[in-house]
C-alpha positions as CSV (number, residue, x, y, z in Angstrom):
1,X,-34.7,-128.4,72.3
2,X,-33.4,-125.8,70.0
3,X,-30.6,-125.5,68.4
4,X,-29.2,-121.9,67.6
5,X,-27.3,-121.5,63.7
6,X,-23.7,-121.2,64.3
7,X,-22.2,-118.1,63.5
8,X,-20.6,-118.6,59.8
9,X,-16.4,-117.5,58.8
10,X,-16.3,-114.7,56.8
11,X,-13.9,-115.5,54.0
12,X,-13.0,-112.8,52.4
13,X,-10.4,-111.7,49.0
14,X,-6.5,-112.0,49.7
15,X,-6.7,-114.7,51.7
16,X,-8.9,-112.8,54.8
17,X,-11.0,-114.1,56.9
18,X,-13.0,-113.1,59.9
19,X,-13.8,-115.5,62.7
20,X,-15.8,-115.5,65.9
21,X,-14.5,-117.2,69.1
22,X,-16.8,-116.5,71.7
23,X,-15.7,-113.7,73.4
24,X,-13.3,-112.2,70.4
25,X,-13.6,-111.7,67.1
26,X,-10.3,-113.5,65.4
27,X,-9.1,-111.1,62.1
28,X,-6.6,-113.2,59.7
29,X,-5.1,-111.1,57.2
30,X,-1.8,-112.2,55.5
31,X,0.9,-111.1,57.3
32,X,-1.0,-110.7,60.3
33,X,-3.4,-112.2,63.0
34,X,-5.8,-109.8,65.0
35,X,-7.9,-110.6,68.0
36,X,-10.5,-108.2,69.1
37,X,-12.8,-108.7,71.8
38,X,-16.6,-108.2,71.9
39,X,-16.0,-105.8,74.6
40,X,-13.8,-103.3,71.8
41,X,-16.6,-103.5,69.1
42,X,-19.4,-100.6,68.9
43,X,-21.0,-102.4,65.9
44,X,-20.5,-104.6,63.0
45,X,-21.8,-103.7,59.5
46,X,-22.4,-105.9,57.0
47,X,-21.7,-104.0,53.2
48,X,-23.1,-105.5,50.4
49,X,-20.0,-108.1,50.2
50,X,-17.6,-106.5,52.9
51,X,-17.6,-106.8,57.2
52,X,-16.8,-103.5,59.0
53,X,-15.7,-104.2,62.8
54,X,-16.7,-100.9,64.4
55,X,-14.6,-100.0,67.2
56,X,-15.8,-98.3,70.3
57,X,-14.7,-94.6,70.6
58,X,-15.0,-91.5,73.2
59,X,-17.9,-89.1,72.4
60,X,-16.6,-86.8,69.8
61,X,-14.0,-89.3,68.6
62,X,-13.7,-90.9,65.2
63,X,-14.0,-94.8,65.4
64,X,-11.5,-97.5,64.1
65,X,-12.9,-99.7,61.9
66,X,-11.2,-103.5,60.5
67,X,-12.8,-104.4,57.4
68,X,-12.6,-107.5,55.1
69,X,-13.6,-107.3,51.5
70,X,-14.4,-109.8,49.1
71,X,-17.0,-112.3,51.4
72,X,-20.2,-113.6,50.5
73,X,-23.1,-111.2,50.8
74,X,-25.3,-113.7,52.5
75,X,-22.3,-114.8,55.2
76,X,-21.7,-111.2,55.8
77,X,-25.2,-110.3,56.8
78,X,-25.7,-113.6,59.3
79,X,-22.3,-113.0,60.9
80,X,-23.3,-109.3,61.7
81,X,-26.8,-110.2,62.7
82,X,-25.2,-112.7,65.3
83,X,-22.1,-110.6,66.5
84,X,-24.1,-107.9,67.3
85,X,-26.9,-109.8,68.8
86,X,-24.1,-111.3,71.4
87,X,-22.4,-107.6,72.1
88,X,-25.3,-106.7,74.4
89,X,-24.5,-109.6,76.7
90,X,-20.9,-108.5,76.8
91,X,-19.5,-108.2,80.6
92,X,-17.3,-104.8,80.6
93,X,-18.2,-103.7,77.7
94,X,-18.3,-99.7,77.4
95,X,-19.1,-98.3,74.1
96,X,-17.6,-94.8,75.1
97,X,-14.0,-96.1,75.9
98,X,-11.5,-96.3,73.2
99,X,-11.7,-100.0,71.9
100,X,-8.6,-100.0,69.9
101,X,-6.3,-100.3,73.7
102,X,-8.1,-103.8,73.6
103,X,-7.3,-105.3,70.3
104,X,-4.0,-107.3,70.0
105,X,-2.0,-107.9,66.7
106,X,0.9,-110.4,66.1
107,X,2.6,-110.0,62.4
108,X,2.8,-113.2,60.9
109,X,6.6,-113.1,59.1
110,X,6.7,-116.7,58.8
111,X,3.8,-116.2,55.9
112,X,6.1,-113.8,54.2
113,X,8.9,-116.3,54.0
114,X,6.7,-119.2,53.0
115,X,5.0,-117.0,49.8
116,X,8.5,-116.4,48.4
117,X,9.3,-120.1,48.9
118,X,6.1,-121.0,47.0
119,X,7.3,-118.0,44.4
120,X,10.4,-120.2,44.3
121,X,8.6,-123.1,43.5
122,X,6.7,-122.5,41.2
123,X,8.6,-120.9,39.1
124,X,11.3,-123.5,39.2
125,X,8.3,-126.1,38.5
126,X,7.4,-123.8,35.0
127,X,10.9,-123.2,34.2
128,X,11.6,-126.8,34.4
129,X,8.2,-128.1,32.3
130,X,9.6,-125.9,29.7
131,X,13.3,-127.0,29.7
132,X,11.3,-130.5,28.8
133,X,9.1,-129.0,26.6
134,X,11.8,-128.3,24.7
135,X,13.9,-131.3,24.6
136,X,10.6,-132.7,23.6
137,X,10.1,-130.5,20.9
138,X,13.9,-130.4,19.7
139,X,13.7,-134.6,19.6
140,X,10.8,-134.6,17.3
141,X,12.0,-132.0,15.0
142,X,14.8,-134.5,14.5
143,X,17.5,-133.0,16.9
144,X,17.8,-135.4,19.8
145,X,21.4,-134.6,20.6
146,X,20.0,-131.0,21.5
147,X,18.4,-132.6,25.1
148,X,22.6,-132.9,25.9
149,X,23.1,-129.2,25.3
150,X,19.6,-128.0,26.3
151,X,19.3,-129.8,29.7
152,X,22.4,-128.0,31.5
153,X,21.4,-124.6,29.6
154,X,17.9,-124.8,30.7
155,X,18.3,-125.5,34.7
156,X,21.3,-122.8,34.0
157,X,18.5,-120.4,33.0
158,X,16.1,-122.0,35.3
159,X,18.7,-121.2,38.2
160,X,19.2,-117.5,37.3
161,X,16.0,-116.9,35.8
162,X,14.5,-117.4,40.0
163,X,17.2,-115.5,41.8
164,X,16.4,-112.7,39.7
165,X,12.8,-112.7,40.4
166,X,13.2,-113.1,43.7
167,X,15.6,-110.0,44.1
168,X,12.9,-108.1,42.0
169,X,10.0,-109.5,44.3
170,X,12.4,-108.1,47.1
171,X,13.5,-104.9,45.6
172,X,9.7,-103.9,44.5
173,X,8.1,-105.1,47.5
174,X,10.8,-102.4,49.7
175,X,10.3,-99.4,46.6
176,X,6.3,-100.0,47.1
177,X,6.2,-99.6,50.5
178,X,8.5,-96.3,50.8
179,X,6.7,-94.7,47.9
180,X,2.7,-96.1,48.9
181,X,3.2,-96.9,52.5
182,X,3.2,-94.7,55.5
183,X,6.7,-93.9,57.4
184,X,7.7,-94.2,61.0
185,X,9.8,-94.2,63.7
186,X,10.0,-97.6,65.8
187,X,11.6,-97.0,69.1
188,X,13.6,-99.5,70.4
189,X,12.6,-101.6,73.9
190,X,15.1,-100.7,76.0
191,X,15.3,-104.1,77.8
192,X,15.6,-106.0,74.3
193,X,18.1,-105.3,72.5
194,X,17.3,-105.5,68.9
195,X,13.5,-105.4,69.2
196,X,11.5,-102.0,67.9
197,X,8.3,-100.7,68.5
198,X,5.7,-98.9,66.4
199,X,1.9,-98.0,66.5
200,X,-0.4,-98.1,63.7
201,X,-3.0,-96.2,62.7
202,X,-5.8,-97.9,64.2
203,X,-3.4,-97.4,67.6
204,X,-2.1,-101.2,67.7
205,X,1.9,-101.5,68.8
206,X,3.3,-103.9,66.3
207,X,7.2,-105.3,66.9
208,X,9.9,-105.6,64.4
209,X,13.2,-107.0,64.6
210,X,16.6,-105.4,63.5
211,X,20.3,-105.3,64.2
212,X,20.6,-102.2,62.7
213,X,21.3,-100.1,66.3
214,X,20.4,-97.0,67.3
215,X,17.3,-96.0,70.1
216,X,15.3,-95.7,67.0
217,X,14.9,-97.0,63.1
218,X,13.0,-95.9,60.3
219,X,9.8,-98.3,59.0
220,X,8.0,-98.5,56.2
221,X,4.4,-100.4,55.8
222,X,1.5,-100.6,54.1
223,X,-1.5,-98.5,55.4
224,X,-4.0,-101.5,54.3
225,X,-1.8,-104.2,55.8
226,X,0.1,-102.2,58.6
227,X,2.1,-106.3,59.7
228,X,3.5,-106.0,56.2
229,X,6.4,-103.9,57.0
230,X,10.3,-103.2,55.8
231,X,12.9,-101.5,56.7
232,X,14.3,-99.3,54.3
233,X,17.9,-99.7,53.6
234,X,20.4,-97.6,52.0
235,X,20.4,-96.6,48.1
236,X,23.0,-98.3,47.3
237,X,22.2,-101.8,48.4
238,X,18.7,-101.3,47.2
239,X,19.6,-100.5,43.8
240,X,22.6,-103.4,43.9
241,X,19.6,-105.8,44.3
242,X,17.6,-104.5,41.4
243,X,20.9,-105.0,39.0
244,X,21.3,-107.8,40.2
245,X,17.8,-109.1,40.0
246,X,18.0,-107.9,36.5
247,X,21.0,-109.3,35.3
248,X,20.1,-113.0,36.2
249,X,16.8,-112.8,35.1
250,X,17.8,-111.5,31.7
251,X,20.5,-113.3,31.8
252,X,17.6,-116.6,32.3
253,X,15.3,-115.0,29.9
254,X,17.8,-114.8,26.9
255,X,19.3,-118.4,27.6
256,X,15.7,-119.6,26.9
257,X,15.5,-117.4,24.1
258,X,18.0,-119.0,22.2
259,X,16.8,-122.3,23.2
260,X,13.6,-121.3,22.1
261,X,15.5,-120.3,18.8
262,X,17.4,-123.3,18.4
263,X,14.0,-124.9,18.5
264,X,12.5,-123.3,15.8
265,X,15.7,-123.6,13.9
266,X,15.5,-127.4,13.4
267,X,11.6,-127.7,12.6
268,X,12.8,-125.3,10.1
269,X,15.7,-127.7,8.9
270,X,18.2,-124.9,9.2
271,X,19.8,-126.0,12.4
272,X,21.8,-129.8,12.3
273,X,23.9,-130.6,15.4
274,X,24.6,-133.8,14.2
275,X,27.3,-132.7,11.6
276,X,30.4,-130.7,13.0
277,X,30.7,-127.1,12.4
């Protein structure tokens, strides 16, 4: 009896990977999920460290290709040696037809949302460990009553110092994608009110949602990463969130700066909070 390798996941840089299920080949990027059938694929080449899903095309006709980057060189040669040793038993398979009509994509929003939580966190987690470094630091230089004064100015700054990068995480993210990414039109379903269609490069429809009204709206995403998309909104609002973004976090940074200070002040002996100004 033998027993046949299995077919390894191609993990790949920025959280990528490439998977095969059988009849499909399952493309996980961040902000999407991609399936495309064996009977869409002309080839896949392994690249040194890279996968590049080959399409079928129409004579004459340029082919799409879905690459991951980043894998391990030995993983990437044994997955394309197996793929393409299973695409000649594919049923309907017809490496002249366009193989792009057969591959579905579903953007994956929910990621989006849970990477600026974890932006959230984690900065709230350092900004915290440094509010008690301090009141560590401010005790032993022989200040203890500074922890009263530097607990509710540090979570103050801690507060102000994450809704500002999150605004600017926002605000770049939007300023990227208009200036770098690629702009369309998404025409609205006319049976779903608030849903809007657009198509990709490599010819995929991908859906967003919006209340903004109107038969169509303006998109912006990025070419490399077509599920990461935004849409643009007016000047004003956009540069309203970068003020804002920048006024809490230097608002944050400068609260910590004179913490910071403060710090310094009493190793120094320069700084006594016990005695009344």
């Amino acid at each position: 009896m033998s027993i046949d390798p299995s077919i390894p996941v191609v993990q790949g840089s920025r959280k990528t990977s490439l998977e095969f299920e059988g009849d499909a080949l399952h493309l996980r990027r961040p902000h999407e999920d991609v399936r495309i059938p064996l009977a869409a694929i002309g080839r896949v080449r392994a690249e040194g460290r890279a996968v590049a899903v080959e399409l079928t095309a129409p004579a004459g006709g340029v082919p799409v290709v879905h690459r991951i980057d980043g894998a391990s060189e030995a993983g990437t040669t044994m997955f394309a040696a197996a793929v393409n040793a299973a695409l000649d038993g594919t049923p309907g398979r017809d490496t002249t037809a366009d193989g792009s009509a057969l591959v579905e994509a579903r953007t994956r929003t929910l990621d989006r949302r849970e990477r600026k939580a974890r932006l959230v966190k984690r900065w709230s987690a350092g900004a915290t460990a440094l509010v008690a470094l301090l009141c560590v630091l401010i005790a032993v230089a022989g200040e203890p009553i500074g922890i009263v004064l530097f607990l509710p100015m540090g979570f103050a700054a801690a507060g102000s110092t994450v809704v500002g990068v999150v605004a600017l995480s926002g605000w770049y993210r939007e300023w990227r994608l208009m200036r770098h990414g690629i702009t369309t039109f998404a025409a609205e379903v006319p049976d779903r009110p608030g849903m809007y269609l657009y198509t990709d490069p490599a010819g995929l429809i991908r859906q967003v949602s919006t209340w903004a009204g109107g038969m169509a709206v303006k998109v912006c995403y990025d070419p490399r990463d077509p599920g990461n998309v935004v849409l643009p909104r007016a000047a004003l609002l956009r540069r309203g969130e970068l003020a804002l973004g920048l006024f809490f976090a230097l608002a944050g940074l400068v609260s910590y700066g004179g913490m910071i200070a403060m710090t310094v002040s009493a190793f120094q002996g320069t700084l006594n909070l016990s005695e009344p100004a």
